[in-house]
C-alpha positions in Angstrom: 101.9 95.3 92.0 99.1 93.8 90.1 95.2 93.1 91.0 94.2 89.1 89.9 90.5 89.0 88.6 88.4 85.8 88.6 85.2 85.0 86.7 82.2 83.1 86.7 78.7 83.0 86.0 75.5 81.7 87.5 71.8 82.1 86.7 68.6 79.9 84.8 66.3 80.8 82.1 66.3 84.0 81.0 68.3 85.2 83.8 72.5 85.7 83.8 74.8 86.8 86.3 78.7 87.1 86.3 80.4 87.6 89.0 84.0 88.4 89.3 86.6 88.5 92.5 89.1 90.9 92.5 92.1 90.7 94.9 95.5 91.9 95.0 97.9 89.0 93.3 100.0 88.7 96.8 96.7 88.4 98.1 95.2 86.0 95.9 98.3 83.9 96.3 97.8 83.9 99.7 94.3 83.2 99.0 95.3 80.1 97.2 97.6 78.2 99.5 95.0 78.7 102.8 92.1 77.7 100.6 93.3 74.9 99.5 94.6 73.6 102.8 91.1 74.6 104.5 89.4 72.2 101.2 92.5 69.6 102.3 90.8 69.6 105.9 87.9 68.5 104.2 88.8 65.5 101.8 87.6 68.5 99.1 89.5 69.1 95.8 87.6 71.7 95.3 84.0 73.7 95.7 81.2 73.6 93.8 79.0 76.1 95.3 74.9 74.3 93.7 76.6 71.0 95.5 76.2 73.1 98.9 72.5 71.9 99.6 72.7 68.7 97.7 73.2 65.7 100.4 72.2 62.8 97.4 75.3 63.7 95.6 78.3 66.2 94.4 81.3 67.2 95.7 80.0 67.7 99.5 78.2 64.6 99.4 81.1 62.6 98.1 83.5 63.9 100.7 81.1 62.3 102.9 80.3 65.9 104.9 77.2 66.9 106.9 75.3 69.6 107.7 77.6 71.2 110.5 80.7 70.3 108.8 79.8 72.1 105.6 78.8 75.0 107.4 81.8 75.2 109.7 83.7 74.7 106.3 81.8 77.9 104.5 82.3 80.1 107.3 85.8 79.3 107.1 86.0 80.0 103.5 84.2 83.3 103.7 86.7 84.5 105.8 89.3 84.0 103.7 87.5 86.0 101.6 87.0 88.4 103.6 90.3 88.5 104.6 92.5 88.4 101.0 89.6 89.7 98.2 89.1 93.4 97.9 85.9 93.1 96.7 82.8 90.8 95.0 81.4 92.4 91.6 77.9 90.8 90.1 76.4 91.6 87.3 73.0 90.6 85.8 70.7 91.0 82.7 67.8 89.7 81.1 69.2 87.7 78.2 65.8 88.3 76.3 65.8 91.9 76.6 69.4 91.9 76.1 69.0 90.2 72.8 66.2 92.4 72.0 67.9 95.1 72.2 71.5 94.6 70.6 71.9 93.7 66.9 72.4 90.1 66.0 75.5 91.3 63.6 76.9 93.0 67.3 76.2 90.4 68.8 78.0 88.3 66.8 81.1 89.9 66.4 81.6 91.4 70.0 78.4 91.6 72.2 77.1 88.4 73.5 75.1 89.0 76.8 77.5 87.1 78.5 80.7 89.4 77.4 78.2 92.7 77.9 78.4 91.1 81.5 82.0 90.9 81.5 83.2 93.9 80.3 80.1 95.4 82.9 81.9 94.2 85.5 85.5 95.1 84.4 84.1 98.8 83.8 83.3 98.6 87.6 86.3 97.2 89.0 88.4 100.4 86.8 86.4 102.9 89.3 87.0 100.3 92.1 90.6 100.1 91.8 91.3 104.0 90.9 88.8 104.8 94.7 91.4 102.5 95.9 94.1 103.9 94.7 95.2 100.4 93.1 97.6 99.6 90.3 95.4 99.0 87.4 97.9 96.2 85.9 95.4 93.2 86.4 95.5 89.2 85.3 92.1 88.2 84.2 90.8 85.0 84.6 87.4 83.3 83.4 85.9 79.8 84.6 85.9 77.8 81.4 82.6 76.2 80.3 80.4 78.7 79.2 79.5 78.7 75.5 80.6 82.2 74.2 83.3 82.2 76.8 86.7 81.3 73.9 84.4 84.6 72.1 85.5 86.9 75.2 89.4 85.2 75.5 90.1 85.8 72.0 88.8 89.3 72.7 90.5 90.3 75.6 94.3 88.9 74.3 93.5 91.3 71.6 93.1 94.1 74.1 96.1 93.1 75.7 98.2 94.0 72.5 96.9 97.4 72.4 98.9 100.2 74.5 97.4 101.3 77.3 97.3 104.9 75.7 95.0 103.5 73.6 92.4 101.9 75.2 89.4 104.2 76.5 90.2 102.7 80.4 93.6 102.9 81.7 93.6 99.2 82.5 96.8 97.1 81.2 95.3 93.5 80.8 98.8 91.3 81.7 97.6 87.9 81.2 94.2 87.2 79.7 93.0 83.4 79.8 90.5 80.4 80.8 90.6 78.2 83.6 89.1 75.8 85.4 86.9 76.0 89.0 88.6 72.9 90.1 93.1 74.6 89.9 91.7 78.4 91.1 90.0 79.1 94.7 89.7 82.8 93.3 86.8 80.9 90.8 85.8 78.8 93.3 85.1 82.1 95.0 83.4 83.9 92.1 81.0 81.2 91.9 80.1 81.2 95.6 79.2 84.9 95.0 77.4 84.3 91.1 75.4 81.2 92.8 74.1 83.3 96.3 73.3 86.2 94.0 71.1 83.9 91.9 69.9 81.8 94.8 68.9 85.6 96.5 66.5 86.1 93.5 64.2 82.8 94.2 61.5 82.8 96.4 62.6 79.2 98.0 66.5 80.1 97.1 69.3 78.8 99.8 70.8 81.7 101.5 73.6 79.9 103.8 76.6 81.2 101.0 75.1 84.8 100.7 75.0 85.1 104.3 78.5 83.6 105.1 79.7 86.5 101.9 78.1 89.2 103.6 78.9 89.8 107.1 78.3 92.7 109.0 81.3 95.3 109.2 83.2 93.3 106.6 85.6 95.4 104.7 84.8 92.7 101.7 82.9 94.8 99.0 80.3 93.4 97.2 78.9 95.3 94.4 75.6 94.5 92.6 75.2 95.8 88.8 71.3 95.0 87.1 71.9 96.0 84.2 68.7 97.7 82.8 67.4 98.6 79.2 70.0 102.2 79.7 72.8 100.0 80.4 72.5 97.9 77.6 71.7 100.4 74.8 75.0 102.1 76.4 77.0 99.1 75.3 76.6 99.5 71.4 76.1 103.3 71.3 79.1 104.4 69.0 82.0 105.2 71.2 84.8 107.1 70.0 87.2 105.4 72.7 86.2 102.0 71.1 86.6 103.5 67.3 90.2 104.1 68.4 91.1 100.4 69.7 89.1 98.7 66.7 91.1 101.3 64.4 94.6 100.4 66.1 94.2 96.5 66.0 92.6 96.8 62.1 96.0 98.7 61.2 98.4 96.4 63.9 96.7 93.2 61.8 97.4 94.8 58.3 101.0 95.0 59.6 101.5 91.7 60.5 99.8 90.7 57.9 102.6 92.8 55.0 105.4 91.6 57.7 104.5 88.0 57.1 105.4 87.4 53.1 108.7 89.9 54.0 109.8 87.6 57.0 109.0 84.1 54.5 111.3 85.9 51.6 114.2 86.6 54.0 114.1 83.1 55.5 114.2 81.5 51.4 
């Protein structure tokens, strides 16, 4: 058994927030196929949670659906959510202070605010998923379109060449990728939960998603993370746990790297 993991991200300004959905992969599957068919109902393709308010254009608009019928349709999503998601994590920092704080040469590298909110949010689904008692094999996937999000790809198929002995979290990363909002509900579904958590924070923000997410007696978690000035100096404090990976994949590349010239000579 494995736990499926979708991404996205939401926020203005000086403002980010990822949020990621994190459902068992039977239950993301199932997720999938009744999603779709609800969207199907709805001469939808697919959701675009900003288009929710927007009756001059998007998605909505173009499907040619009201008030009452886009409401009807996001109770009905929410309940599939509800029903096949384990939980909603969100995540959010202040990209100035963030930048602030970390080193540009960090940043750089490894620590965009954008994968600080990333890996903030894997971090919490580890403790999620162990409370659970949940495998911690999991198939991470991120909604393609933000700018440093190849940075955090490239990153993570790294990690997912390193033993799990290894790495400082027991998590084994199976698959590691991009996609897109429009071929995965379980994005469509991370941004309905990135876009209410932003819309929460304005003083004239829509509530109708957050609402429909967050139902009284829901088993659905959802899990807020601000991550403050402690958070953020936590992420490039030296970590012996992140020596050891960095360490591993330096030597694994020096290997491949001796193996290459060995494997050319033997095909000659």
């Amino acid at each position: 058994m494995a736990v499926d993991l979708g991404y996205d991200e939401s926020g203005s300004g000086d403002i980010l927030i990822v949020s990621v959905q994190v459902a068992v992969t039977e239950q993301a599957r199932k997720l999938k196929r009744q999603w779709k068919s609800r969207l199907s109902l709805a001469r939808l393709e697919h959701l675009h949670a900003k288009d929710f308010g927007n009756y001059t254009g998007g998605v909505f608009t173009k499907a040619g659906l009201d008030r009452r019928e886009r409401h009807e349709l996001l109770q009905d999503l929410a309940r599939l959510i509800h029903r096949h998601v384990t939980a909603g994590i969100t995540a959010r920092v202040s990209v100035s202070e963030y930048d602030r704080i970390i080193p540009q040469r960090f940043r750089s590298n490894t620590g965009t605010a954008y994968g600080f909110l990333i890996d903030m949010c894997l971090l919490r689904t580890h403790l999620l998923l162990n409370d659970l008692h949940l495998p911690t094999d999991v198939n991470i996937l991120i909604e393609r379109g933000h700018a440093n999000c190849n940075q955090v790809a490239q990153i993570l198929g790294e990690l997912q060449r390193v033993p799990v002995e290894v790495l400082p979290l027991p998590v084994k990363i199976l698959t590691a990728g991009l996609g897109s909002k429009n071929d995965h509900p379980i994005l469509q579904a991370a941004d309905m939960l990135a876009y209410s958590r932003w819309q929460r924070m304005l003083i004239d923000g829509d509530a109708s998603i957050w609402n429909a997410l967050h139902k009284p007696g829901m088993h659905y978690r959802s899990i807020p993370i601000v991550c403050d000035e402690r958070y953020i100096r936590s992420f490039c404090t030296h970590d012996e746990g992140a020596e050891k990976v960095n360490r591993y994949l330096k030597q694994m590349k020096r290997e491949e790297r001796h193996a290459k010239p060995n494997r050319e000579g033997t095909a000659r």
